[in-house]
N, C-alpha and C positions, 0 to 999 in steps of 0.2 A: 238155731244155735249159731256160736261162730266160729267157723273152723280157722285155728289160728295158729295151726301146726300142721306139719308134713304128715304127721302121726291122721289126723282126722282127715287130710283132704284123701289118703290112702284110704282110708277105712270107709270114706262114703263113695269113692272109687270105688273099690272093692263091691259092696251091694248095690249100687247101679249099674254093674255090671251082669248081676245075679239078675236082676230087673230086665234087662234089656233081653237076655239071653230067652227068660222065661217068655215075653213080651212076644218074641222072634219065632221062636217055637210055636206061639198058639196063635199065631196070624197062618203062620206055614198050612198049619193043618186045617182053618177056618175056611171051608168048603163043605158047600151046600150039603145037607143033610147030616152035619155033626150038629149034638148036641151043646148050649152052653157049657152043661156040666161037663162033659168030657174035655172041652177047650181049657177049662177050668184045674180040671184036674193034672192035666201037661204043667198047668204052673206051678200045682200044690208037689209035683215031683222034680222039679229042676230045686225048687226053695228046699224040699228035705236032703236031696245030693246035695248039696251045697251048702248046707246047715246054718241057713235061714226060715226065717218065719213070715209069714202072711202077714203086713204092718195090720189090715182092718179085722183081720180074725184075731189078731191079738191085744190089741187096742180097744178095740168098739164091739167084740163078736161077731161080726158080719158074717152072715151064712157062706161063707164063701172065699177062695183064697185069692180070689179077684174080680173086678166088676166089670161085667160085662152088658153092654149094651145094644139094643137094636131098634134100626128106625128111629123113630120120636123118639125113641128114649134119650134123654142124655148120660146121665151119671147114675150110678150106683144099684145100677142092675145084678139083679141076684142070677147066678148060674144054675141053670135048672134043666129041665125038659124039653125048653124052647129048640127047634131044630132051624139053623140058618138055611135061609131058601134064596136060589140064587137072584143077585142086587140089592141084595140087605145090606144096607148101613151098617157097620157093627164097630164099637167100643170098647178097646181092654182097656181096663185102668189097671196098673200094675203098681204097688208098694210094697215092701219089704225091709225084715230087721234082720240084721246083722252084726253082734257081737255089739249092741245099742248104738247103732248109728241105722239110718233107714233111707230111701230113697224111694221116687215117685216117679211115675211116667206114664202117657196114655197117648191113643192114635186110636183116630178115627178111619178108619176105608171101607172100599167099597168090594163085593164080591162081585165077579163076572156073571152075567153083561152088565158093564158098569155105564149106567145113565150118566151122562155132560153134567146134568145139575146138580148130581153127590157128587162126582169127581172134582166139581169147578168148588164145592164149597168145603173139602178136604182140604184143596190145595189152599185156598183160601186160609184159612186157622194157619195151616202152618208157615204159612209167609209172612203172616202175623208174630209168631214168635219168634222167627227167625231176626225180623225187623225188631223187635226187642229186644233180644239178645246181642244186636249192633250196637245199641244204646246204651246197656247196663255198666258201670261203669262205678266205683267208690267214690265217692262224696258226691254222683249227681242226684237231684229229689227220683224217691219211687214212683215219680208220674212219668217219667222217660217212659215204663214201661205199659201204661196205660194209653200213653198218647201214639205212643208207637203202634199198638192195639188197634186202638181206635181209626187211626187211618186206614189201615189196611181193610177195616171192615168199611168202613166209609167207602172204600175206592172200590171194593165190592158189591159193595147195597147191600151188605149182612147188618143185623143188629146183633151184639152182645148181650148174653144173656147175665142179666145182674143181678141175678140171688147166687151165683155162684161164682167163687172165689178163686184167686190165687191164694199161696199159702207160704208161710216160714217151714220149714223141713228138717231134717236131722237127727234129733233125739228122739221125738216124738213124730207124728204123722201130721199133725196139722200144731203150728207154731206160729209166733208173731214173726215179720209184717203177716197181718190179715187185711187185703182187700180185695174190693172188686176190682177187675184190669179192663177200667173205665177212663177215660181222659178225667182228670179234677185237679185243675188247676191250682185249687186251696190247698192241693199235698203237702205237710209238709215234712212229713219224712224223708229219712236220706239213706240211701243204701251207702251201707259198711263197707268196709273189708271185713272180710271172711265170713261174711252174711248167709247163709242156706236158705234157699228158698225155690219152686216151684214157678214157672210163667205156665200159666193154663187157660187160657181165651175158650169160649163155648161161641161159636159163630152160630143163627138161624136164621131161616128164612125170614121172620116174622114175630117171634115170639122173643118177649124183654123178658119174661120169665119162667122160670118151672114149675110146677108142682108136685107135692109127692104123692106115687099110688097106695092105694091100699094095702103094700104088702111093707109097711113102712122104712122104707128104704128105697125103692126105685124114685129116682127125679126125670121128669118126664113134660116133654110137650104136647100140644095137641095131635093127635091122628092126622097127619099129612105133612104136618111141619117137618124139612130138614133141621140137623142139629150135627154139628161138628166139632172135638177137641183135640186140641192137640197140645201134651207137656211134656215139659223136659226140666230135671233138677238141675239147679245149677250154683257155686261158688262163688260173687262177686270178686273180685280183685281192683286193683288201678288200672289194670287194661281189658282185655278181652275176659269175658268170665268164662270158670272152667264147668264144662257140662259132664255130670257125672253118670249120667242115661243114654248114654250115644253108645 
């Protein structure tokens, strides 16, 4: 979408906030021996006080009113039975509607005792978006945010994982731009004013790609690979863009 009114940059304000809060809450409690589902369920109650909705339960059905991930896994981990055991990797992705404007956001960490080489490739993803979010800017091509990307993981030794996307945001859960946040210098798309959209980098040790498990929804790596994301929605403008998941 493009937010090209006070009216919409409040309003996705507003459920990025609902987002973050939920997001906040279930990192807090994300200590050894809780259940997905319970982690899960803190989100599905902060969204009905606040009188939003699950974006992927209401979109796409997703068993779940957010994806949570562990280890290998990268993305779209269903909430279940699984119980976090301490130095799990773990991934909330968080999305939500609101009054039909919607917002995105996800973070990878690590639980106590936290190993160097999760910790080092966390921090990693998020330096990466940060450095992309330096760049984002109205009228420059959408590969600012790809190359910006890519260096960070270069200056890492991470590869990016490329079946999984950045995304346009707003109305819907996944919107145009759709790419990969790969350097490609043939881009040539331009970032708007008042553009909605999502930066979401997947850093690994090793692995260009995912695959999905049998339970058709989890996206997942090999058994040993690390795997890191880190998103934030955000507003383009002529200067610094506004992040509405902070």
């Amino acid at each position: 979408m493009t937010a090209d009114s006070n009216h919409h940059i409040e309003q996705l304000r507003a459920v990025g906030r609902i987002v973050r809060a939920a997001f906040e809450h279930m990192k807090a409690a994300a200590v050894p021996g809780i259940t997905t589902a319970e982690l899960d369920a803190i989100a599905a109650r902060v969204f009905a006080e606040r009188g939003a909705r699950s974006a992927p339960q209401a979109m796409y059905n997703f068993p779940g009113a957010t994806c949570i991930s562990v280890n290998e896994q990268a993305a779209h981990g269903i909430p279940g039975r699984r119980r976090l055991q301490p130095g799990d990797m773990v991934n909330i992705d968080v999305s939500a509607e609101l009054n039909g404007y919607i917002a995105d956001m996800g973070e990878s960490f690590v639980l106590a005792p936290v190993a160097p080489e999760r910790a080092r490739i966390c921090r990693a993803v998020r330096h990466s978006v940060s450095a992309a979010l330096r760049r984002v800017r109205a009228g420059r091509s959408l590969n600012v945010i790809g190359h910006a990307v890519q260096q960070v993981a270069d200056r890492y030794g991470y590869r990016i994982v490329g079946n999984l996307a950045s995304h346009g945001v707003g109305r819907s859960l996944h919107e145009e731009p759709s790419y990969v946040p790969l350097n490609n210098p043939r881009e040539r798309r331009v970032l708007e004013r008042g553009m909605v959209l999502t930066i979401e980098p997947f850093f690994t040790t090793d692995a260009e790609d995912v695959f999905e498990m049998d339970d058709g929804w989890t996206l997942t790596c090999s058994t040993g690979e690390l795997v890191a994301q880190f998103e934030q929605t955000l507003i383009v403008t002529d200067g610094a863009p506004i992040i509405v998941t902070v």
